[in-house]
N, C-alpha and C positions, 0 to 999 in steps of 0.2 A: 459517538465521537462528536464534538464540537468544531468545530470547523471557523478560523479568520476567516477577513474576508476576501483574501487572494488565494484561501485553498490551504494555507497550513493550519494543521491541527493542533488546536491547543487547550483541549479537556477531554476525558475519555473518562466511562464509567461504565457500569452496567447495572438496569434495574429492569424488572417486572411492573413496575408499578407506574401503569397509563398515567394518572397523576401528574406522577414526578414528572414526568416525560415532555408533556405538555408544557404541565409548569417552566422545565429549562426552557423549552421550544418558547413561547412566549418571554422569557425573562431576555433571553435571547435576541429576539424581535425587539426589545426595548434598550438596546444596545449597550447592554449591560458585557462587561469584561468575563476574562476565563475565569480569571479570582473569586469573580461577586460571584458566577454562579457555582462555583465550587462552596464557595462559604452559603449560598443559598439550599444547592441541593446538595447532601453529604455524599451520595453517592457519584460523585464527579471530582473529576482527580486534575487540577494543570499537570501538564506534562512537556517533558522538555523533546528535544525532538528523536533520542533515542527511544522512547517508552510510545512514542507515537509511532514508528515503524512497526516497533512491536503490538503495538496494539492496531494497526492495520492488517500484518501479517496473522495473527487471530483471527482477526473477522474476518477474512480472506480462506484463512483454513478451517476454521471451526465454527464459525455461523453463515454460511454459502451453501445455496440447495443447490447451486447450477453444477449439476454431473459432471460439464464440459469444462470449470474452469476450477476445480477444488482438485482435482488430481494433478494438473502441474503448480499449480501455486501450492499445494504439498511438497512436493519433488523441490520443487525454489527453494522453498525455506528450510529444506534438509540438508542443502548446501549453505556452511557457514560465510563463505564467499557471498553470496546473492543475498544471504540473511539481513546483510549490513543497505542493503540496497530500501528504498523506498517501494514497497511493490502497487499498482493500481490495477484494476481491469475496467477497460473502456473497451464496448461494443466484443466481447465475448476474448478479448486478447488480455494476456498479462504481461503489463508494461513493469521495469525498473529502472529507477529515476534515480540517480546519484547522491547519496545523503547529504552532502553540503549545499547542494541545490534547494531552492526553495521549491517543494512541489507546485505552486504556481507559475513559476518561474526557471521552467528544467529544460538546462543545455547537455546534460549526458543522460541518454539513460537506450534502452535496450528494451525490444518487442519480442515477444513468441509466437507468431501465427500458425494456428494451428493446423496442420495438415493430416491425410491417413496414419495413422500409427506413428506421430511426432507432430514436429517444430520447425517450421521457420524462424531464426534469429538473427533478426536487425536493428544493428545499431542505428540511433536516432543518426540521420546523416548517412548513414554507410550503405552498405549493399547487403541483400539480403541472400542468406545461407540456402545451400536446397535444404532438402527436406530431412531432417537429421530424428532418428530415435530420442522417445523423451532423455536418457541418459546422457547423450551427445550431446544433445538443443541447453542441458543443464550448464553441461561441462566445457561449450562452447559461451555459454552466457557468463559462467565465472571468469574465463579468459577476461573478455572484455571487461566485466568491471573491478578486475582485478588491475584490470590497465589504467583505469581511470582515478587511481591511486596516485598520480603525481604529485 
């Protein structure tokens, strides 16, 4: 992922090759746009801001060694509700942040903290749930940003 500079994503790709990697990393550093280094390195893709959810919620579900945050960020993105959401994890929780929000810049979004055998789920602002089974902590989180559809 390529990263603006207030945190929204705007290139994603995937390669093996240390190289290329650098190379963007540096071209990057030279403050080169998402375009030039999409046309630099072929493996990197602009992306608009649906394909950038999705391609966080990949690397969230299927490149993540942390035991503790790959089983509910699974569970998240099984729910086509929460799917539409922006997902983060900062400090071992899984945040989602509002699609029309700018992830630098996010006024809705919704936490999971994790407790024995579940979830705590609070909305950014609101009060926080007891402690609900992964299933509930899901079905309680789609509530909410199902609400945030106004």
């Amino acid at each position: 992922m390529v990263w603006r500079y207030l945190g929204d994503p705007a290139a994603a790709g995937r390669t093996g090759d240390l190289d290329e990697i650098a190379g963007t990393m540096l071209d990057l550093h030279d403050g080169r746009t998402a375009e030039e280094l999409a046309e630099r390195h072929p493996y990197l893709a602009v992306i608009d801001p649906a394909a950038a959810i999705e391609a966080l919620w990949h690397m969230l579900t299927e490149h993540n060694d942390d035991d503790t945050e790959v089983p509910p960020a699974r569970a998240a993105a099984a729910n086509p509700v929460l799917r539409r959401a922006w997902p983060w994890i900062s400090h071992g929780t899984l945040n989602l942040y509002d699609r029309r929000d700018r992830p630098s810049l996010v006024s809705r979004g919704l936490a999971f903290h994790p407790t024995v055998g579940g979830f705590m789920v609070r909305p950014y602002g609101g009060e926080l749930s007891a402690a609900l089974p992964t299933p509930a902590a899901i079905a309680r989180a789609a509530e909410i940003v199902a609400s945030w559809a106004d």
